[in-house]
PATI-860692 format. One record per atom (N, C-alpha, C, O, CB): residue in three letters; x, y, z. Coordinates in steps of 0.05 Angstrom, whole numbers, padded with zeros to 5 digits, always signed. Atoms other than C-alpha are relative to their C-alpha. Last residue first. Glycine has a CB too. Layout:
BEGIN
AlaXYZ...
END
This chain:
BEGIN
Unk+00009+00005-00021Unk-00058-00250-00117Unk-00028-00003+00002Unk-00039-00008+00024Unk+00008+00016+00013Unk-00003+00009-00007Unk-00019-00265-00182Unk-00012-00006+00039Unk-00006-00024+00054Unk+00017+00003-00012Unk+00023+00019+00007Unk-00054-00217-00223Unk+00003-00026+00018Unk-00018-00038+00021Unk+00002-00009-00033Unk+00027-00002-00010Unk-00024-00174-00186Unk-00011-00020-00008Unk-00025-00034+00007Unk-00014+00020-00007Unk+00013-00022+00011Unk+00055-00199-00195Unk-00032+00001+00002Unk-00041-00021+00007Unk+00008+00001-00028Unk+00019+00007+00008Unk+00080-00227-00135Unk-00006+00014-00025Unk-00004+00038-00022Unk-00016+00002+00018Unk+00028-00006-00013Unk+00147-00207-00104Unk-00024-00009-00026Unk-00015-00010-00049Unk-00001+00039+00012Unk+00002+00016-00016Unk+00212-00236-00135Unk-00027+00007+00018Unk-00034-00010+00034Unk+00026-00002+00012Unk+00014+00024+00015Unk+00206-00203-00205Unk-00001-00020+00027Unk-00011-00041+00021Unk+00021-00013-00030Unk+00028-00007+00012Unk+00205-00134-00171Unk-00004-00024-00018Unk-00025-00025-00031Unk-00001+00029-00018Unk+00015+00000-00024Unk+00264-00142-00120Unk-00034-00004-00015Unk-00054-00011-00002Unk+00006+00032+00018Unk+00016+00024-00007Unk+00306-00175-00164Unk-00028+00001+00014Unk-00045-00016+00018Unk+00016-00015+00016Unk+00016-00002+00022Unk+00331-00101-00191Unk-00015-00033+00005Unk-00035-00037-00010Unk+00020+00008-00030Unk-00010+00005+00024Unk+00354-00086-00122Unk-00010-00010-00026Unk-00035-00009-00022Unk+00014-00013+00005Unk-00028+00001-00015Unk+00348-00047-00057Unk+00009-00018-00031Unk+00030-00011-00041Unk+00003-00020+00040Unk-00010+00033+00017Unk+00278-00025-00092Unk+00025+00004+00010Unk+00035+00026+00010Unk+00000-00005-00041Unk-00032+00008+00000Unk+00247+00031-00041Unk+00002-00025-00012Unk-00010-00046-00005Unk+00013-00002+00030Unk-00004+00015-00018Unk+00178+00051-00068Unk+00023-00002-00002Unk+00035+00004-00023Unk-00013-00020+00003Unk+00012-00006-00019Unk+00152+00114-00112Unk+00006-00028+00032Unk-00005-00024+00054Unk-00031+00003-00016Unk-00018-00018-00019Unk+00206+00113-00157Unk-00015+00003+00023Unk-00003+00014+00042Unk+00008+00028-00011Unk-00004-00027+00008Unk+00159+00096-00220Unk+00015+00013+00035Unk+00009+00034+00045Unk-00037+00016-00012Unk-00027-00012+00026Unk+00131+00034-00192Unk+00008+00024-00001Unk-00001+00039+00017Unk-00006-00001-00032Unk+00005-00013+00016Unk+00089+00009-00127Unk+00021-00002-00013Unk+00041-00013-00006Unk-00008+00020+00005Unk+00019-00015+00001Unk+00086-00034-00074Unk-00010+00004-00024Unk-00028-00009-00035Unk+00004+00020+00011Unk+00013-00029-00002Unk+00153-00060-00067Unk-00031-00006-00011Unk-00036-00027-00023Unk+00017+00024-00022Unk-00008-00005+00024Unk+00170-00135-00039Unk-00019+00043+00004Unk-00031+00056+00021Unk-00017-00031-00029Unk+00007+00008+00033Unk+00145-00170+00011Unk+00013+00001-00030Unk+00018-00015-00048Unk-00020+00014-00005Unk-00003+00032-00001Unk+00179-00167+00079Unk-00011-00011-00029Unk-00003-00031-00041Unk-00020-00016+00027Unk-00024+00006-00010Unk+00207-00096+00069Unk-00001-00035+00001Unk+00017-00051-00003Unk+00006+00016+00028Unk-00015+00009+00023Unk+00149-00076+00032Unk+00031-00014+00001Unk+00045-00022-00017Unk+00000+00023-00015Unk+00004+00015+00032Unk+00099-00100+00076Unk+00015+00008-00015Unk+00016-00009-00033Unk-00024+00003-00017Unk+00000+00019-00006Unk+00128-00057+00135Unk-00008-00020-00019Unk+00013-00031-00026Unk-00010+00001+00016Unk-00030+00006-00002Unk+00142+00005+00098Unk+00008-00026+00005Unk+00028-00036-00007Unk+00012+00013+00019Unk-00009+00001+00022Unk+00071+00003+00076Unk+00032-00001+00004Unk+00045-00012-00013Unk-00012+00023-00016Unk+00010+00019+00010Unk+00046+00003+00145Unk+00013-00022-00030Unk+00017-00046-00033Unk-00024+00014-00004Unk-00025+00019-00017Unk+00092+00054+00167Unk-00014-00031-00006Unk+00000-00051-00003Unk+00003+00008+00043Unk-00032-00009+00003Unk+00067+00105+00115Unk+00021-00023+00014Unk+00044-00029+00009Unk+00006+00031+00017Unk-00013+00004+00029Unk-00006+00081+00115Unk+00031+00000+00001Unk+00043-00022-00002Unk-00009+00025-00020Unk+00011+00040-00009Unk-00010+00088+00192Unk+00008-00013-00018Unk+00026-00030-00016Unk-00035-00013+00001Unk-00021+00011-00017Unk+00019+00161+00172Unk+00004-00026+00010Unk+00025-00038+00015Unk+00000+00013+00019Unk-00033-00013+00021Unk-00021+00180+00116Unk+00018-00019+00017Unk+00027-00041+00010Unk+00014+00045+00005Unk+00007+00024+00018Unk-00089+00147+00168Unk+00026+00006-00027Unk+00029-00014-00041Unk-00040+00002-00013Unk-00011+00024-00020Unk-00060+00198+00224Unk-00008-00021-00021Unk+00007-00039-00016Unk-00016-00005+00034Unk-00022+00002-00007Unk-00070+00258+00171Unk+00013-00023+00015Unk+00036-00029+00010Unk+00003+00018+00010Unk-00011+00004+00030Unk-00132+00238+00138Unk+00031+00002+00010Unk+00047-00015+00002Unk-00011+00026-00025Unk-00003+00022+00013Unk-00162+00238+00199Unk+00017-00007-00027Unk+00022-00030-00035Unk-00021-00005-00002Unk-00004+00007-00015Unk-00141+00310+00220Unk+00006-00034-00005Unk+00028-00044-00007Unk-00018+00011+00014Unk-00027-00001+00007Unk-00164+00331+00160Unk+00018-00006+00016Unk+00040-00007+00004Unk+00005+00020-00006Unk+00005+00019+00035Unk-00232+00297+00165Unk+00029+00013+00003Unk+00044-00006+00008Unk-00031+00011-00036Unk+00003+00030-00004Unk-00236+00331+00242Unk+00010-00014-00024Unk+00025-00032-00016Unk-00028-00009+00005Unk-00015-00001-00009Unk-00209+00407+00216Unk+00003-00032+00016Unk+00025-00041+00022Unk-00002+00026+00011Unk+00002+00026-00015Unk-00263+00396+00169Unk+00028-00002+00017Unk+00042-00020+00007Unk-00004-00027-00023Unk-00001-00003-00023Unk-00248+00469+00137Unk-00012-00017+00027Unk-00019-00008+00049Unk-00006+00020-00003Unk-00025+00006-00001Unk-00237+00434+00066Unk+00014+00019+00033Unk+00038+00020+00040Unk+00012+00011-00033Unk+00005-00003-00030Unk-00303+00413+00067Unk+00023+00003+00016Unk+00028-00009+00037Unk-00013-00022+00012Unk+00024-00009+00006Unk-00311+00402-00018Unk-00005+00023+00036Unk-00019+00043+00039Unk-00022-00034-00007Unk+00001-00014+00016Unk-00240+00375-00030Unk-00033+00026+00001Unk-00037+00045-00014Unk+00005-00021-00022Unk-00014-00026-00012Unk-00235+00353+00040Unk-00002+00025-00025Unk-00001+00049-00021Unk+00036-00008+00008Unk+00004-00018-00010Unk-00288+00302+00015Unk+00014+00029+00017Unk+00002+00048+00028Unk-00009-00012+00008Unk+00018-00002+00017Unk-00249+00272-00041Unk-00021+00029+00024Unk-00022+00053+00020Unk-00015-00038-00009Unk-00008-00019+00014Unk-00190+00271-00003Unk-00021+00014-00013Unk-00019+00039-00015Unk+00017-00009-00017Unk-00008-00022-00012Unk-00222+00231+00053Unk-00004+00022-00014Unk-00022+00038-00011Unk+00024-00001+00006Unk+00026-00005-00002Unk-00257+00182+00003Unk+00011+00033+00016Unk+00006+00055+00008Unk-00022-00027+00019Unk+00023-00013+00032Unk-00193+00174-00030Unk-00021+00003+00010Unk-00035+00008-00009Unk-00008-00022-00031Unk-00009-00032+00008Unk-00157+00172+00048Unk-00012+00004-00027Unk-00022+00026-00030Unk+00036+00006-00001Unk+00010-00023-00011Unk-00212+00117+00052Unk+00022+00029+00006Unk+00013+00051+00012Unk-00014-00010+00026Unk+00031-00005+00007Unk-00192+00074-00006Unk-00009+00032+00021Unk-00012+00055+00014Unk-00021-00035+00013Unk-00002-00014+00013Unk-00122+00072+00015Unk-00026+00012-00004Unk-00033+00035+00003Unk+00013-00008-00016Unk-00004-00031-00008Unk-00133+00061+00088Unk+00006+00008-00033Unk+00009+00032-00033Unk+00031+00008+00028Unk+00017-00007-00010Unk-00174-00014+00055Unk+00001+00037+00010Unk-00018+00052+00007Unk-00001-00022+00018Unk+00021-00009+00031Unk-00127-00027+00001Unk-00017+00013+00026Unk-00015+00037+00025Unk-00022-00034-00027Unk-00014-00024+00012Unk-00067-00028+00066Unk-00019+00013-00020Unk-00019+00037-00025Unk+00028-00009-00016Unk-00009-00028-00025Unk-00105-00067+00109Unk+00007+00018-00019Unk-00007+00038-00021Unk+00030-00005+00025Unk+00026-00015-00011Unk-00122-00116+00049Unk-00016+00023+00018Unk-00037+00035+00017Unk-00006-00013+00008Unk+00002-00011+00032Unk-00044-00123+00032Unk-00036+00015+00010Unk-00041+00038+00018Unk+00001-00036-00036Unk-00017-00022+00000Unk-00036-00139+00104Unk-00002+00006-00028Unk+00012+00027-00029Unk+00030-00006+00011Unk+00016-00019-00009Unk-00091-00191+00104Unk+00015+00023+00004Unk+00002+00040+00014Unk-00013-00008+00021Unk+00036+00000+00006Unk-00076-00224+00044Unk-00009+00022+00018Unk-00022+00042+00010Unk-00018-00033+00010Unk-00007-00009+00021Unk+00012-00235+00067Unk-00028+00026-00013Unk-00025+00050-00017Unk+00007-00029-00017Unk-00009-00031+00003Unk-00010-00249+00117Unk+00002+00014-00018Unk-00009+00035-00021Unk+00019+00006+00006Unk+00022-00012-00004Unk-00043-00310+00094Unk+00006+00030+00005Unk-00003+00049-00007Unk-00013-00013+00022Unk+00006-00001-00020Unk+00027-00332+00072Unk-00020+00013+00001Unk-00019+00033-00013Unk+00015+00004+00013Unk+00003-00020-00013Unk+00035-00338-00006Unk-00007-00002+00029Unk-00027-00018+00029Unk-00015+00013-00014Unk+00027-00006-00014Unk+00053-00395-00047Unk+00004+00011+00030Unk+00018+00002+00049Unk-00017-00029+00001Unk+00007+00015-00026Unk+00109-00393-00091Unk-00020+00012+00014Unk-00028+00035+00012Unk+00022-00002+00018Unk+00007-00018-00029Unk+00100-00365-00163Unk-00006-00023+00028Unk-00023-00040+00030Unk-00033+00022-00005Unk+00015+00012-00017Unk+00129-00399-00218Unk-00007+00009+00025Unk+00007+00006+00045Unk+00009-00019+00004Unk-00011-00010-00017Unk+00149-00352-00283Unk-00019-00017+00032Unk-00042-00011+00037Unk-00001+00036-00008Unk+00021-00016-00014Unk+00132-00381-00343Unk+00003-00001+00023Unk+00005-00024+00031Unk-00025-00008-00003Unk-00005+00010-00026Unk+00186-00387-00393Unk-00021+00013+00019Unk-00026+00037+00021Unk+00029+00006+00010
END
């Protein structure tokens, strides 16, 4: 049975894209704090881009679906993860 995926609101695209985009650069962040780890600017950033992230990601997952696996997102129920997209599907 092959599972039919309804078609996606643009939002959908550019709020996922928002979100790849502050991940990426907290990994660039991290990467350089690891080296410049008295960048009291870079750590600074990294902290308000956590937090943008944090409410960002709350917001897409509440209208989407979760995120992630392994406990790391709120699931309210076990539908929640065959009714959102799977990747390959975006």
């Amino acid at each position: 049975m092959t599972k039919k995926m309804k078609p996606l609101p643009e939002t959908y695209y550019t709020k996922l894209e928002g979100l790849q985009a502050i991940d990426f650069t907290l990994l660039e962040l991290q990467l350089y704090l690891e080296t410049h780890p008295i960048d009291t600017k870079a750590l600074q950033q990294f902290k308000d881009l956590t937090e943008q992230r944090t409410g960002l990601a709350a917001e897409f997952e509440a209208k989407y679906g979760p995120l992630q696996h392994y406990g790391r997102s709120k699931v309210e129920s076990s539908t929640d993860w065959v009714a959102s997209p799977w990747p390959w599907e975006v």
